[in-house]
VOLUM-695206 format. One record per residue: residue in one letter; z negated, y, x of N, C-alpha, C in turn. Coordinates in steps of 0.001 Angstrom, whole numbers. Layout:
<atoms>
- A | Z | Y | X | Z | Y | X | Z | Y | X
...
</atoms>
This chain:
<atoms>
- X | 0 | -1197 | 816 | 0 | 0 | 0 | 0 | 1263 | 861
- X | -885 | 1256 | 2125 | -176 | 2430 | 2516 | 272 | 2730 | 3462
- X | 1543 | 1451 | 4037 | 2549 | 1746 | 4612 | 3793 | 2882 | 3198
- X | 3588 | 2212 | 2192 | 4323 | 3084 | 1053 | 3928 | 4156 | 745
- X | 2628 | 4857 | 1081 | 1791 | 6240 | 417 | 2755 | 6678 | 1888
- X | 1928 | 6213 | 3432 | 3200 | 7012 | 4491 | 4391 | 7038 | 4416
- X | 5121 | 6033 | 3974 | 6686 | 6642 | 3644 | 6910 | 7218 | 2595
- X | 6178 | 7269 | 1653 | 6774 | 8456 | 539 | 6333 | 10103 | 1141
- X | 5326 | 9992 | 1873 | 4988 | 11484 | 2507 | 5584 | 12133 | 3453
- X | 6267 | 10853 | 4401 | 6527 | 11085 | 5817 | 8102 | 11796 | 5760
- X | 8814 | 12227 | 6632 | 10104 | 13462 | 6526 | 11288 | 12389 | 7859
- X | 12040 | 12582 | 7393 | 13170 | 12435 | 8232 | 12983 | 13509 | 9502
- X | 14086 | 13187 | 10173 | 14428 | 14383 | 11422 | 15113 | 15623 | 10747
- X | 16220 | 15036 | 10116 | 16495 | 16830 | 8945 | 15682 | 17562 | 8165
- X | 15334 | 17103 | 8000 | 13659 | 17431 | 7231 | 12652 | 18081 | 8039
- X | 12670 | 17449 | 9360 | 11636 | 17763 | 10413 | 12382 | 19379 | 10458
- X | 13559 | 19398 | 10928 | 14428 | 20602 | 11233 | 14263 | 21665 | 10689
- X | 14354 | 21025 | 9189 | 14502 | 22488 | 8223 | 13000 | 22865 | 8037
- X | 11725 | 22054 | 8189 | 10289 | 22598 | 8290 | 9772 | 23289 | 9371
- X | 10504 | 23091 | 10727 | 10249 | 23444 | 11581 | 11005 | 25172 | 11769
- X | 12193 | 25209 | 11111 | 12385 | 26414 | 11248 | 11813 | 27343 | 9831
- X | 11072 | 26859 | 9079 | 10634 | 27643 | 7945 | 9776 | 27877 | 8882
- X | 8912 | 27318 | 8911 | 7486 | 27193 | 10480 | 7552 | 28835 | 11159
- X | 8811 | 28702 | 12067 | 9685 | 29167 | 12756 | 10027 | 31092 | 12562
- X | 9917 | 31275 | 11110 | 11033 | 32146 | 10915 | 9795 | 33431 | 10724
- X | 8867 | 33052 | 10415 | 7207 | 33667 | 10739 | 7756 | 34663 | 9190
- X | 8448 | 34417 | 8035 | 8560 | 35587 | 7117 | 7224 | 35024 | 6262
- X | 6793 | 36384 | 5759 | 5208 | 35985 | 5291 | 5401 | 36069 | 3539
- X | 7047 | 36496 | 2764 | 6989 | 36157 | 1713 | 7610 | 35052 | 865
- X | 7860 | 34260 | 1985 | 8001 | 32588 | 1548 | 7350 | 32489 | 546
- X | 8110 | 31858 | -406 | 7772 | 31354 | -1695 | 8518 | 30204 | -2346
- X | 7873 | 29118 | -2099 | 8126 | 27852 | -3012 | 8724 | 28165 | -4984
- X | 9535 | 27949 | -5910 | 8936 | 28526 | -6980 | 10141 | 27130 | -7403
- X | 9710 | 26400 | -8792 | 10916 | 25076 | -9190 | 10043 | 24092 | -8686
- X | 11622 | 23471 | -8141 | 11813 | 22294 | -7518 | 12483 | 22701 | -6350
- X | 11874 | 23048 | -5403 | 12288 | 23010 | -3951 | 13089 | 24458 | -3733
- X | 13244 | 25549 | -4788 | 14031 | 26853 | -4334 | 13082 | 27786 | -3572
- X | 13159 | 28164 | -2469 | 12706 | 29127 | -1829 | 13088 | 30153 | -1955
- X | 12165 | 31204 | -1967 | 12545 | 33033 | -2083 | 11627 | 33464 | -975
- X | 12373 | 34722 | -660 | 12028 | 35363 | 198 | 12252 | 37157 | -386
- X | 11551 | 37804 | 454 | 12304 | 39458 | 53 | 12769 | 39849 | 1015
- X | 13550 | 40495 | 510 | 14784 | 40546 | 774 | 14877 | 41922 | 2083
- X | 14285 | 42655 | 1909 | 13813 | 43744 | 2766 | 12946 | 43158 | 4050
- X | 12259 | 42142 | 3509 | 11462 | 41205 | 4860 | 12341 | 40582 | 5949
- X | 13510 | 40794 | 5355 | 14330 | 39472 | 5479 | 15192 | 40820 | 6614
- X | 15881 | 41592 | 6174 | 16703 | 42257 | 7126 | 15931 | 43170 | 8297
- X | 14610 | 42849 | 7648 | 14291 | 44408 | 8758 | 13621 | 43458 | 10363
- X | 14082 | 42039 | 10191 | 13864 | 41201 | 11238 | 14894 | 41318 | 12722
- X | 14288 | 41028 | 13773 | 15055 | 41509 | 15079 | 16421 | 40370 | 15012
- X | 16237 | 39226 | 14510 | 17605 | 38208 | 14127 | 18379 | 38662 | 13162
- X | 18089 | 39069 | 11840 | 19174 | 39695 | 11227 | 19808 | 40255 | 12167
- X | 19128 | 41580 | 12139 | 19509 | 42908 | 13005 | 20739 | 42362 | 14295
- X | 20565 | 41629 | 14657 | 21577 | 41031 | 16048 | 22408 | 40650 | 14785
- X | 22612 | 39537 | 14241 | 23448 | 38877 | 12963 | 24670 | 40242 | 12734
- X | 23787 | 41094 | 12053 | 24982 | 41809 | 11159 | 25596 | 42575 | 12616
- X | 24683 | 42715 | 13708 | 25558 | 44265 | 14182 | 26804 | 42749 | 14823
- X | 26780 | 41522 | 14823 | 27938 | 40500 | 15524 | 28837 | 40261 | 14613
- X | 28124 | 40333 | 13263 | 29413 | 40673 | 11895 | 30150 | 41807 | 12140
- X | 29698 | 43186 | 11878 | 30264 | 43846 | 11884 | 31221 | 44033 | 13088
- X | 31197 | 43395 | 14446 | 32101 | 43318 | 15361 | 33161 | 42553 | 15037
- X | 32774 | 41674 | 14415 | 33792 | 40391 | 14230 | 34973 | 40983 | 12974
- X | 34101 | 41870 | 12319 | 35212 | 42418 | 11214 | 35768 | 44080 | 11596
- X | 35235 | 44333 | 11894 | 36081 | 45614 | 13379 | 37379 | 44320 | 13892
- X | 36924 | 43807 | 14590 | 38001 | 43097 | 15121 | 39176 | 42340 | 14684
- X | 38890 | 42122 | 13435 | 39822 | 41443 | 12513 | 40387 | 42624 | 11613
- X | 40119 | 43650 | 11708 | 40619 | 44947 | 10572 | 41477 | 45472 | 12056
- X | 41230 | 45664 | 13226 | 42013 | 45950 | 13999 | 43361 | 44972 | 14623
- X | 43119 | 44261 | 14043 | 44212 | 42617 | 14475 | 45174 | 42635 | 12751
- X | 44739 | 43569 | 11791 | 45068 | 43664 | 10281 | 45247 | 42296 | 10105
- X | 44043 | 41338 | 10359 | 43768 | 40133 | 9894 | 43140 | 40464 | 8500
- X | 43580 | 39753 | 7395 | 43194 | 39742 | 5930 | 42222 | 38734 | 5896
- X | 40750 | 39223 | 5813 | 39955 | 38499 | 5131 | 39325 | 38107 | 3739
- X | 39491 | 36768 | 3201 | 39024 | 36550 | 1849 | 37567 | 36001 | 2083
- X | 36801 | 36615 | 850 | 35813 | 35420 | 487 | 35813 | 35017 | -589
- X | 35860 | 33704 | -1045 | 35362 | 33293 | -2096 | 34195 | 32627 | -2086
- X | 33644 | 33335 | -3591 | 32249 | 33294 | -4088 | 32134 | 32323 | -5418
- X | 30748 | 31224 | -4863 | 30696 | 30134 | -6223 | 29934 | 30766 | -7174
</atoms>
């Protein structure tokens, strides 16, 4: 019986991954809310030194593609 209580508790390595970088990401308005959807705010979220690198490597990447008059699409689900 509780070799089965430890495997119903215990996590894979992807699992390990994605806990380890929630762990990781130090945002303090993590919020569980459902079945497994996480929220965050959203202002917590950009005013971080990783965003901040993120967008200013976006915005290069699309400088660079508006100067190449590469047409970018997104589609949204």
């Amino acid at each position: 019986m509780s070799n089965f209580i430890k495997r119903l508790f215990s996590v894979n390595s992807d699992e390990q991954k994605v806990l380890d970088a929630i762990k990781e990401s130090g945002l303090k308005s993590m919020r569980v809310i459902g079945r497994g959807t996480l929220v965050v705010d959203a202002k917590e979220v950009t005013s971080t030194d990783k965003f901040k690198v993120y967008a200013r490597e976006a915005k290069k990447l699309l400088s660079k593609a508006a100067s190449q008059n590469i047409r970018l699409t997104c589609l949204l689900s």
